[in-house]
N, C-alpha and C positions, 0 to 999 in steps of 0.2 A: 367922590363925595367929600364934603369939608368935613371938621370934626363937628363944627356950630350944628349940622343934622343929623347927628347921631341921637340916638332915644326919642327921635321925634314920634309921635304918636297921632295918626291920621284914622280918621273914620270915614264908613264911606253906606249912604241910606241910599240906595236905589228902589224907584217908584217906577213901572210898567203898567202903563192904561190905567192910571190912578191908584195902582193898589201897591202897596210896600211890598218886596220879595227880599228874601232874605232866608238864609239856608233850604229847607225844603218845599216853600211854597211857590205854587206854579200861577206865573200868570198869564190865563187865558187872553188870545184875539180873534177878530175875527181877518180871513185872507182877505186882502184887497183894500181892507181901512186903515188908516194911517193909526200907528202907534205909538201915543206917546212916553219919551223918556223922560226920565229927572235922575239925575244921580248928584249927593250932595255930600262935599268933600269935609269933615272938618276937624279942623286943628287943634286938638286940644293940650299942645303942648307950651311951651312958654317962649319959644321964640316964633318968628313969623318964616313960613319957608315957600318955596316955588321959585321959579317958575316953573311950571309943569304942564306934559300934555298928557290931556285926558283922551284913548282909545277905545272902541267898543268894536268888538269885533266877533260877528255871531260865527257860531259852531254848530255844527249837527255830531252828537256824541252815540256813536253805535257800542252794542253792548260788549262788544268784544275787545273795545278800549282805543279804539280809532276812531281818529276826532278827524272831518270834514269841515275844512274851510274855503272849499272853495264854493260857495253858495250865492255865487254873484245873480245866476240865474232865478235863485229864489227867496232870497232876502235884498232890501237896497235901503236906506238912510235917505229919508227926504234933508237935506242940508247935506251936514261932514259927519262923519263920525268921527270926527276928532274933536275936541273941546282943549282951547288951549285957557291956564291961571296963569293969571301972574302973579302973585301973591297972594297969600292966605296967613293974613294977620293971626297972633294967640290969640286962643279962644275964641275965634270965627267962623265962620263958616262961607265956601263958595259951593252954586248951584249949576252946573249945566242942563241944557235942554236941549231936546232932539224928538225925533220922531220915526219908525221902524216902519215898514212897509213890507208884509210878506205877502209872497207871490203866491206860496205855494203851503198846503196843509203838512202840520209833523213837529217834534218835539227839537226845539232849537235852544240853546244858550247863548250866553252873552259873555264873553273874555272880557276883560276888563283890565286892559292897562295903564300905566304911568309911565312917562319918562323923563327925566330931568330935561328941561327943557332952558337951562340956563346957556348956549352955543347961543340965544337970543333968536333962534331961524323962527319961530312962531308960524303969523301966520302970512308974514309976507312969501317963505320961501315952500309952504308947504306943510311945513311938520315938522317936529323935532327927529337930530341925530341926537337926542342924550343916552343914557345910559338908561335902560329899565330901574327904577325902581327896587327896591326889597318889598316883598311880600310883608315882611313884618312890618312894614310901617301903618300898614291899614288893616281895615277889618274887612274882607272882601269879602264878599255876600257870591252865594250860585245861585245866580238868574237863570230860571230854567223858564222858557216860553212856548206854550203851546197854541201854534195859529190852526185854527178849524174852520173849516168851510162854511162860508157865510150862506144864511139860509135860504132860500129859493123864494122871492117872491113871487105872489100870485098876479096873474096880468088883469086887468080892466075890462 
């Protein structure tokens, strides 16, 4: 990292099926409906910084402190779940969108990554190799998601 990003200061609002999550609140879906995301990056430091890729990557967290990721079978991202910035001007803000898809009922989170995304590999190559991010640069919220079985409709 250069020294010009040092004290940067990022914030970061995540929206699940409409509703703001942010430390303890859960937002409910229902299985089988598309879910949408918003997560909104922003700068409020004095210089402009990124390029950056933005990652999401769900978790099932059991209580005994073992985190499950491998949920291909039951969680899938209609698009990417990656969201690549290129810059984020002082004092702006940038939004990504997406949308979650669970397969399956049960209490899932959300990871939420960054990576310097300055190697310029964006989105011709796939993804960023940069370096993760500092936690201290942003204010990361725990998206905690709980998808429940969608209700039974009655036939005709």
């Amino acid at each position: 990292m250069s020294d010009k990003r040092r004290g940067v200061s990022l914030s970061l609002y995540v929206v699940v099926n409409g509703k703001p999550c942010d430390c303890d609140i859960i937002a409910e879906c229902k299985v089988g409906d598309a879910v949408p995301l918003e997560v909104k990056l922003t700068n409020r430091s004095k210089n402009a910084v990124g390029p950056f890729a933005l990652t999401v990557v769900p978790f099932q967290d059991y209580q005994n402190g073992v985190q499950n990721y491998d949920l291909q079978d039951a969680v899938t991202f209609i698009g990417s779940n990656t969201f690549y910035i290129n810059t984020v001007n002082a004092t702006e803000e940038h939004v990504c969108m997406g949308a979650l898809l669970f397969l399956y009922t049960g209490d899932f989170y959300l990871n939420i990554k960054f990576q310097d995304d300055s190697t310029g590999q964006g989105k011709e190559l796939g993804g960023s190799q940069g370096k993760e991010l500092p936690p201290s640069w942003f204010g990361l919220p725990s998206v905690h998601i709980k998808a429940l079985e969608a209700p039974i409709e009655a036939g005709a």
